[in-house]
Backbone as ProteinMPNN parsed JSONL, in Angstrom:
{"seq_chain_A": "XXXXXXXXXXXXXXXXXXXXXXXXXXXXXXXXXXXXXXXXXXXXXXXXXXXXXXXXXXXXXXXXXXXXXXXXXXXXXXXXXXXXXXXXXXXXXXXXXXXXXXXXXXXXXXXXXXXXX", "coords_chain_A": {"N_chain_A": [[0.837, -1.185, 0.0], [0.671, 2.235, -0.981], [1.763, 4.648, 0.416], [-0.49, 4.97, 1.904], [-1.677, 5.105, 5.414], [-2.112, 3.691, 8.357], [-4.893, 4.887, 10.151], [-5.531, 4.424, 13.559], [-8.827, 4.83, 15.211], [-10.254, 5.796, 18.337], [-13.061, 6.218, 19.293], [-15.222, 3.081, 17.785], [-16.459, 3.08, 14.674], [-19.7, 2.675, 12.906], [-19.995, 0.696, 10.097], [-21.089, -0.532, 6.663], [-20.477, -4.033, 5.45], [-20.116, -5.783, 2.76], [-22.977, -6.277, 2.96], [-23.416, -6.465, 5.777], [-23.585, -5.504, 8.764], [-20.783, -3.875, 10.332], [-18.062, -3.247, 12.918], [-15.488, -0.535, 12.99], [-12.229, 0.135, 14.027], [-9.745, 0.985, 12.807], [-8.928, 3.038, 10.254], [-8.215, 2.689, 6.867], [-8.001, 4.246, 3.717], [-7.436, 3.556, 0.072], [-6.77, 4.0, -2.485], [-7.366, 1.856, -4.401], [-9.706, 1.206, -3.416], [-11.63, 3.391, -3.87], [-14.205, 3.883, -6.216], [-15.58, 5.164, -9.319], [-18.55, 5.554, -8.99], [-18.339, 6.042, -5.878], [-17.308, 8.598, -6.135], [-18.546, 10.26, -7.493], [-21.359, 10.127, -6.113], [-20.591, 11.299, -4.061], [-19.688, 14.087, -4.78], [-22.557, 14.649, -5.725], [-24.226, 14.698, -2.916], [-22.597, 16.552, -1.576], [-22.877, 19.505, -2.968], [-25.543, 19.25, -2.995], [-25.868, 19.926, -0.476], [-25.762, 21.887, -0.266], [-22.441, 22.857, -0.581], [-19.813, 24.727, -0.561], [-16.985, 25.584, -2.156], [-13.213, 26.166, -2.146], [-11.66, 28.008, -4.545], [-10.299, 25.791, -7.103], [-11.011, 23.545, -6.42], [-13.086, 20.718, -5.314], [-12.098, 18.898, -4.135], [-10.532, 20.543, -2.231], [-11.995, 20.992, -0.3], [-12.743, 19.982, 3.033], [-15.423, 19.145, 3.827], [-16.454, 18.093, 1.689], [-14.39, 15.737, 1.4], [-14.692, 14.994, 3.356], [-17.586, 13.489, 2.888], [-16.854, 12.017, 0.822], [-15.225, 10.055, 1.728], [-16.951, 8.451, 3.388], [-19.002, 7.383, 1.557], [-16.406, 5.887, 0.385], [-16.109, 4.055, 2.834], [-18.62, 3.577, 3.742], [-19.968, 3.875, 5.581], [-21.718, 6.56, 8.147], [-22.324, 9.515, 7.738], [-22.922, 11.341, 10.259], [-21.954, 9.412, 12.223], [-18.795, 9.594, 11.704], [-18.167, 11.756, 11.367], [-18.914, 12.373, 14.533], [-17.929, 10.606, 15.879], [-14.911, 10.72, 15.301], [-11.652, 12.047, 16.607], [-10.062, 15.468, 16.682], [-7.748, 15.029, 15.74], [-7.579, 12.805, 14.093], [-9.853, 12.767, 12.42], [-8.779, 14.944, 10.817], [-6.683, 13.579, 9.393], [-7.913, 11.305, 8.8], [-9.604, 12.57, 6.439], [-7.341, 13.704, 5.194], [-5.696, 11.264, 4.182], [-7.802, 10.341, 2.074], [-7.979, 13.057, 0.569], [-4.929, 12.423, -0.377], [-5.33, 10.078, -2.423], [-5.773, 11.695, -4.664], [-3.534, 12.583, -5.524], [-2.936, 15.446, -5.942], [-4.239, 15.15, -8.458], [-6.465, 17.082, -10.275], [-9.945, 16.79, -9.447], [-11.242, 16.237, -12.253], [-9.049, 14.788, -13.137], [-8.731, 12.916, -11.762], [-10.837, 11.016, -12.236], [-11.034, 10.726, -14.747], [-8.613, 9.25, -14.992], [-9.592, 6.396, -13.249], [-11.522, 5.558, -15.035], [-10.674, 5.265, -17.193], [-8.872, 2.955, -16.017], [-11.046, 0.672, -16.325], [-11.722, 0.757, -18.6]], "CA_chain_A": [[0.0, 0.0, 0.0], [1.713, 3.226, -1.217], [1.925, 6.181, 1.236], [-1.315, 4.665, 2.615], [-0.637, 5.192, 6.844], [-3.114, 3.083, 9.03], [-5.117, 5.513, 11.451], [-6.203, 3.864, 14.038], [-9.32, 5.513, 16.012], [-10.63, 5.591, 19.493], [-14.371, 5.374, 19.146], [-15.549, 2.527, 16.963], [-17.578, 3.775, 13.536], [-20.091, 1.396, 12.12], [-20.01, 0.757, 8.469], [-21.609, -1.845, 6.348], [-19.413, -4.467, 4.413], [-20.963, -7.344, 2.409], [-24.561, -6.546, 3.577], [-23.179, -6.579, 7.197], [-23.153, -4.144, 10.16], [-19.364, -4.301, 10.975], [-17.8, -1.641, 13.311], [-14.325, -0.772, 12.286], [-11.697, 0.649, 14.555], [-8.872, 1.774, 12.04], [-9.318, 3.499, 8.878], [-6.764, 3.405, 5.562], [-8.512, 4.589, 2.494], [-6.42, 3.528, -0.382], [-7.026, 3.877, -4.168], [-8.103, 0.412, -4.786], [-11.413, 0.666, -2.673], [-12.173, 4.372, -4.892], [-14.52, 3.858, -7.594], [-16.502, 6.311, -9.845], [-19.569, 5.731, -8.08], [-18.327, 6.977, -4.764], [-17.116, 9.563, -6.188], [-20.266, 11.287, -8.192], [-22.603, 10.33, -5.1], [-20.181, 12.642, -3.3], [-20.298, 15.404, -5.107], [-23.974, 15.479, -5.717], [-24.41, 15.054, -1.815], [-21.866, 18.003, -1.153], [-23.577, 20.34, -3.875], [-26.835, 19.294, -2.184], [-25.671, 20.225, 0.937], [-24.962, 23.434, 0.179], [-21.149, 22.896, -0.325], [-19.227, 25.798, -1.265], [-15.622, 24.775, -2.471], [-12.334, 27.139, -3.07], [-10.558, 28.024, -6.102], [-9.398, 24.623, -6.965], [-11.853, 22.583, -6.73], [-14.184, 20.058, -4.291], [-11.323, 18.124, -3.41], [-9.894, 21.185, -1.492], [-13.057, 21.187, 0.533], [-12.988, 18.813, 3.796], [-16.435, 18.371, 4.121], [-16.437, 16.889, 0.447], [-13.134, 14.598, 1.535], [-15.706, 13.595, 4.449], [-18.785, 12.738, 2.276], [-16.148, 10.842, 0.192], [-14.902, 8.787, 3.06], [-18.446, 8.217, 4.288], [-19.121, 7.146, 0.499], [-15.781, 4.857, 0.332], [-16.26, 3.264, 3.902], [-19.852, 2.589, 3.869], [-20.589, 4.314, 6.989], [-22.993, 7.091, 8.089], [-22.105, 10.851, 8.063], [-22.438, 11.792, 11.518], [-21.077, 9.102, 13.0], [-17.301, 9.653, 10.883], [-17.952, 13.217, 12.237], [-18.531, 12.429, 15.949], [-16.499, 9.756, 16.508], [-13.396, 11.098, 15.249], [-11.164, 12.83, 17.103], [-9.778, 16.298, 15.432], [-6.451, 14.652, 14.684], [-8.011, 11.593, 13.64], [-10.542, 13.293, 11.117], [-7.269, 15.174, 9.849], [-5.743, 12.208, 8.79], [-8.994, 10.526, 7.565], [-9.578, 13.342, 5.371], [-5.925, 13.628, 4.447], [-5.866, 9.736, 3.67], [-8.709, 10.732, 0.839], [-7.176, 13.988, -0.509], [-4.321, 11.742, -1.076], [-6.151, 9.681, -3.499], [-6.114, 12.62, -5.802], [-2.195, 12.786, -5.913], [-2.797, 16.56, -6.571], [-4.205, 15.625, -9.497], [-7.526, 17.397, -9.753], [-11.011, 15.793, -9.198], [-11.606, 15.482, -13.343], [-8.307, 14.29, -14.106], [-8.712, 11.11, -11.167], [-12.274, 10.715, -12.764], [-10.652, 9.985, -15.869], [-7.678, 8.029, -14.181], [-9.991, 5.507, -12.832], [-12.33, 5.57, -15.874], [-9.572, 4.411, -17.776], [-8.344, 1.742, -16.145], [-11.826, 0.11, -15.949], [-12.05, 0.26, -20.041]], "C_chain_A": [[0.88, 1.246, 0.0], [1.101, 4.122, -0.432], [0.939, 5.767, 2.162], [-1.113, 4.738, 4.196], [-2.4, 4.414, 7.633], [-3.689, 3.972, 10.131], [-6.266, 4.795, 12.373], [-7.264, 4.837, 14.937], [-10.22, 5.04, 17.04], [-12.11, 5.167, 19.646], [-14.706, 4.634, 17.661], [-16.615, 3.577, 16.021], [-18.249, 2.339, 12.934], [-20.391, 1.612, 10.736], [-20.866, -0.711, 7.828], [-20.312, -2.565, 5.605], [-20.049, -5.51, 3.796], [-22.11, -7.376, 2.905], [-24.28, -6.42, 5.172], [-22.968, -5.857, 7.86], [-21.608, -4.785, 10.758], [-19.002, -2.823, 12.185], [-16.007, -1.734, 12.861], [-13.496, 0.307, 13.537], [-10.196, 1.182, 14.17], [-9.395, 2.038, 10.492], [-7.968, 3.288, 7.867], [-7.758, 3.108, 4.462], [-7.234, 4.393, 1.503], [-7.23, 3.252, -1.652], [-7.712, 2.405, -4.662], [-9.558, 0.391, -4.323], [-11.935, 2.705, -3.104], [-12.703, 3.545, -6.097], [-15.518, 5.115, -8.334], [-17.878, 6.696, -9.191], [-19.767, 6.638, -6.906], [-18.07, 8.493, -4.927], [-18.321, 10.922, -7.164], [-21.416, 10.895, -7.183], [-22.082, 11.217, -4.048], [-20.043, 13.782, -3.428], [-21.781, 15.698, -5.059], [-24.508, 15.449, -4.264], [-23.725, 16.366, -1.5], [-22.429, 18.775, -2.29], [-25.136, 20.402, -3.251], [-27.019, 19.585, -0.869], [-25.648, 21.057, 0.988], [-23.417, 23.964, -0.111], [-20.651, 23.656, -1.527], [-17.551, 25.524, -1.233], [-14.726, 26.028, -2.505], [-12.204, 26.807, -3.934], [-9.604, 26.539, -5.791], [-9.888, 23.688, -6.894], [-12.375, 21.612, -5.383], [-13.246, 19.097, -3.457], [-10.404, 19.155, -1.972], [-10.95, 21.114, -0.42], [-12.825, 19.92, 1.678], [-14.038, 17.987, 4.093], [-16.377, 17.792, 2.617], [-15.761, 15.339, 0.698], [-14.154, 13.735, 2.744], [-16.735, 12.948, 3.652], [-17.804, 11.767, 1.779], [-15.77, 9.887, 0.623], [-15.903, 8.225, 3.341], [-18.962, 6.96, 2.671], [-17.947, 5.362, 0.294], [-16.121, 3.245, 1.889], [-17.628, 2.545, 4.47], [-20.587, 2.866, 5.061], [-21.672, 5.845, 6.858], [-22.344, 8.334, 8.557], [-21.528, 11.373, 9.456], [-21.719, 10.914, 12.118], [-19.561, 9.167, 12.381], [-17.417, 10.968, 11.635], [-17.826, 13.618, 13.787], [-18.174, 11.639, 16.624], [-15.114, 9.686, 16.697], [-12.96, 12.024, 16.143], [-10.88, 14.228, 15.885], [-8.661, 16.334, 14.603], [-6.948, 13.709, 13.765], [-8.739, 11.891, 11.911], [-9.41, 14.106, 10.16], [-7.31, 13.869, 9.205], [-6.663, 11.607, 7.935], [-9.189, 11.06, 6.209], [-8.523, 13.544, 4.441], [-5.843, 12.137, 3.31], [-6.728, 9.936, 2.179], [-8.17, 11.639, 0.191], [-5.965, 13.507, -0.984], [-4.847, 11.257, -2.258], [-6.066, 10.554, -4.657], [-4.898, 12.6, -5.894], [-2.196, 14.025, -6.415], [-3.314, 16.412, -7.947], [-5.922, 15.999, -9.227], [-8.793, 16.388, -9.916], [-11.536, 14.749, -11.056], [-10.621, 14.413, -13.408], [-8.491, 13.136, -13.286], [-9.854, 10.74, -11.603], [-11.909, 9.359, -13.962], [-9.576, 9.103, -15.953], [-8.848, 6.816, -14.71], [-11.05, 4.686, -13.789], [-11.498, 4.553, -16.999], [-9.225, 3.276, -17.836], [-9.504, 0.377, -16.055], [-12.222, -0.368, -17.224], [-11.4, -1.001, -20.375]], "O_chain_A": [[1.755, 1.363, 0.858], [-0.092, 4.378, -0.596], [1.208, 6.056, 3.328], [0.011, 4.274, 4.389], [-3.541, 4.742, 7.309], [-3.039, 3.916, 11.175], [-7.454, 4.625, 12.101], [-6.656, 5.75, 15.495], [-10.923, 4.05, 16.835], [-12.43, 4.043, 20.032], [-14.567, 5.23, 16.594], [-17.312, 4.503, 16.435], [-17.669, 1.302, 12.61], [-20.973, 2.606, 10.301], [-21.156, -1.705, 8.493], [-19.328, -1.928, 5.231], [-20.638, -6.246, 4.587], [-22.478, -8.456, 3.368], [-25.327, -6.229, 5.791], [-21.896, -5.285, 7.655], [-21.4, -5.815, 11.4], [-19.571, -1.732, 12.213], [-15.424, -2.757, 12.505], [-14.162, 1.255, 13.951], [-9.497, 1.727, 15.024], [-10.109, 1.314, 9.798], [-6.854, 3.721, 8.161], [-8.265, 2.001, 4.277], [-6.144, 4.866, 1.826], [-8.147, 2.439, -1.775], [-8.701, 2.337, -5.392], [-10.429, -0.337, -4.799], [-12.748, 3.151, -2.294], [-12.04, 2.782, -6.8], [-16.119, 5.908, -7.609], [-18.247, 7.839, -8.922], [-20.62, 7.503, -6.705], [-18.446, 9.391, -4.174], [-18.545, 12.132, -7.192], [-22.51, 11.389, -7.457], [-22.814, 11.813, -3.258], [-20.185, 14.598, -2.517], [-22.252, 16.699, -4.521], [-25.424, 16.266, -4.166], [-24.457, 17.287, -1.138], [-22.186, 17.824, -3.032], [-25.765, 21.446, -3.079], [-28.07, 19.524, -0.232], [-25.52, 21.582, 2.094], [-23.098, 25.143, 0.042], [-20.811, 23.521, -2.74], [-17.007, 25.264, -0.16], [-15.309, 27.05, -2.869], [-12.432, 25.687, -4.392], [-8.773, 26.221, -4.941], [-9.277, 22.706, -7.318], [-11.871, 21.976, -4.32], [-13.54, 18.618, -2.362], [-9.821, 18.643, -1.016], [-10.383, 21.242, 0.665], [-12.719, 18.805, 1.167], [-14.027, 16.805, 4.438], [-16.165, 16.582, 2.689], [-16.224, 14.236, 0.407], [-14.331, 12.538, 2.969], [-16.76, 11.721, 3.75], [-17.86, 10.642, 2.278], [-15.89, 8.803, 0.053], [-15.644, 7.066, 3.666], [-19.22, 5.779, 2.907], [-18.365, 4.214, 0.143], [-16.263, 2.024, 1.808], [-17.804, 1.565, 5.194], [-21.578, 2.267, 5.479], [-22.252, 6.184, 5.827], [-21.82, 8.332, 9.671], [-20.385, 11.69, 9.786], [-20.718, 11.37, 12.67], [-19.013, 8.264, 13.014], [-16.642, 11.152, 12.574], [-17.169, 14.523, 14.302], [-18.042, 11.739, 17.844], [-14.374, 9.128, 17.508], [-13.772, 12.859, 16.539], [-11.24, 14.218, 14.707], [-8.381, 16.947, 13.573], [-6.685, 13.881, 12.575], [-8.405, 11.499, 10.793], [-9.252, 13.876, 8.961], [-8.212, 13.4, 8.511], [-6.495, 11.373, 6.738], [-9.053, 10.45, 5.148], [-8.642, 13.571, 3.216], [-5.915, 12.068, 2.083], [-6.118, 9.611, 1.16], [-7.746, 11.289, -0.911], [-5.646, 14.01, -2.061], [-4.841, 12.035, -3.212], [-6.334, 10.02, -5.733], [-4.872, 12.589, -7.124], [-1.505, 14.107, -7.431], [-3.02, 17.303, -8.743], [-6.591, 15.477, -8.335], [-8.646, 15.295, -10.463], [-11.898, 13.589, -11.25], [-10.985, 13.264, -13.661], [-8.444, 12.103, -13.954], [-9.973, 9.594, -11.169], [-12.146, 8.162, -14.122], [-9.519, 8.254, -16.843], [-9.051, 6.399, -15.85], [-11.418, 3.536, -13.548], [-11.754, 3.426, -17.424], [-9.13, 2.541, -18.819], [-9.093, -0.752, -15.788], [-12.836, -1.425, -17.372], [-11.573, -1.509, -21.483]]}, "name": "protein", "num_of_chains": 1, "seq": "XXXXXXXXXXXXXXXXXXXXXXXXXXXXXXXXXXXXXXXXXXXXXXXXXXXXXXXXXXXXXXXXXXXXXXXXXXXXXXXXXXXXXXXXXXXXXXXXXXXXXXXXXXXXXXXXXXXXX"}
C-alpha cells in the first residue's frame, strides 16, 4: 500500500461491508477501494448540501473529503464526524485527498475511468 498510513481511532464507527453491520476501529482509504460511483454520489451530496468549495476545486473542501470517506467506507455521516477525534478526522480526510495525488477531481475521474475500459 503506497503512502497509505493506518489511522487507528478511538471510538468505533459502524459501516456496512458485504450486507453486514461491521464496526471498524482503524481506517486506511487507499485507491483500490475508490470507484466512480463513490465519487459522483459525493459530489452530488456536497452540492446538495450546500457545499461551497475554493478556487481549486471540491477536493480542497474537507467536508467533500468527508462525504467521500463516508461514500468509500460505507458508513454514516455523523457518526465519521462524531467519533473522530480532530487529529483523527485530519488524517482521515488527508488519507482521501491523497487519493487525488494533486491531481484534480476530473483528471482522477478519468484516471480511474480508464483503467476500468
Amino acid at each position: 500500500n503506497v503512502g497509505g498510513k493506518m489511522v487507528r481511532i478511538k471510538n468505533k464507527i459502524k459501516c456496512k461491508k458485504d450486507d453486514k453491520d461491521i464496526e471498524i476501529s482503524e481506517i486506511n482509504i487507499t485507491k483500490d477501494m475508490l470507484c466512480p460511483k463513490h465519487l459522483l454520489e459525493a459530489e452530488k451530496e456536497f452540492l446538495l448540501m450546500g457545499g461551497i468549495f475554493p478556487q481549486g476545486g471540491m477536493e480542497e473542501s474537507r467536508h467533500y473529503l468527508t462525504i467521500l470517506a463516508t461514500k468509500i467506507l460505507n458508513c454514516s455521516y455523523d457518526d465519521l464526524v462524531e467519533k473522530l477525534s480532530g487529529s483523527e478526522f485530519l488524517e482521515v480526510t488527508n488519507q482521501v485527498k491523497g487519493l487525488f495525488d494533486g491531481l484534480g477531481l476530473e483528471a482522477l475521474v478519468s484516471k480511474i475511468l480508464e483503467k476500468q475500459s
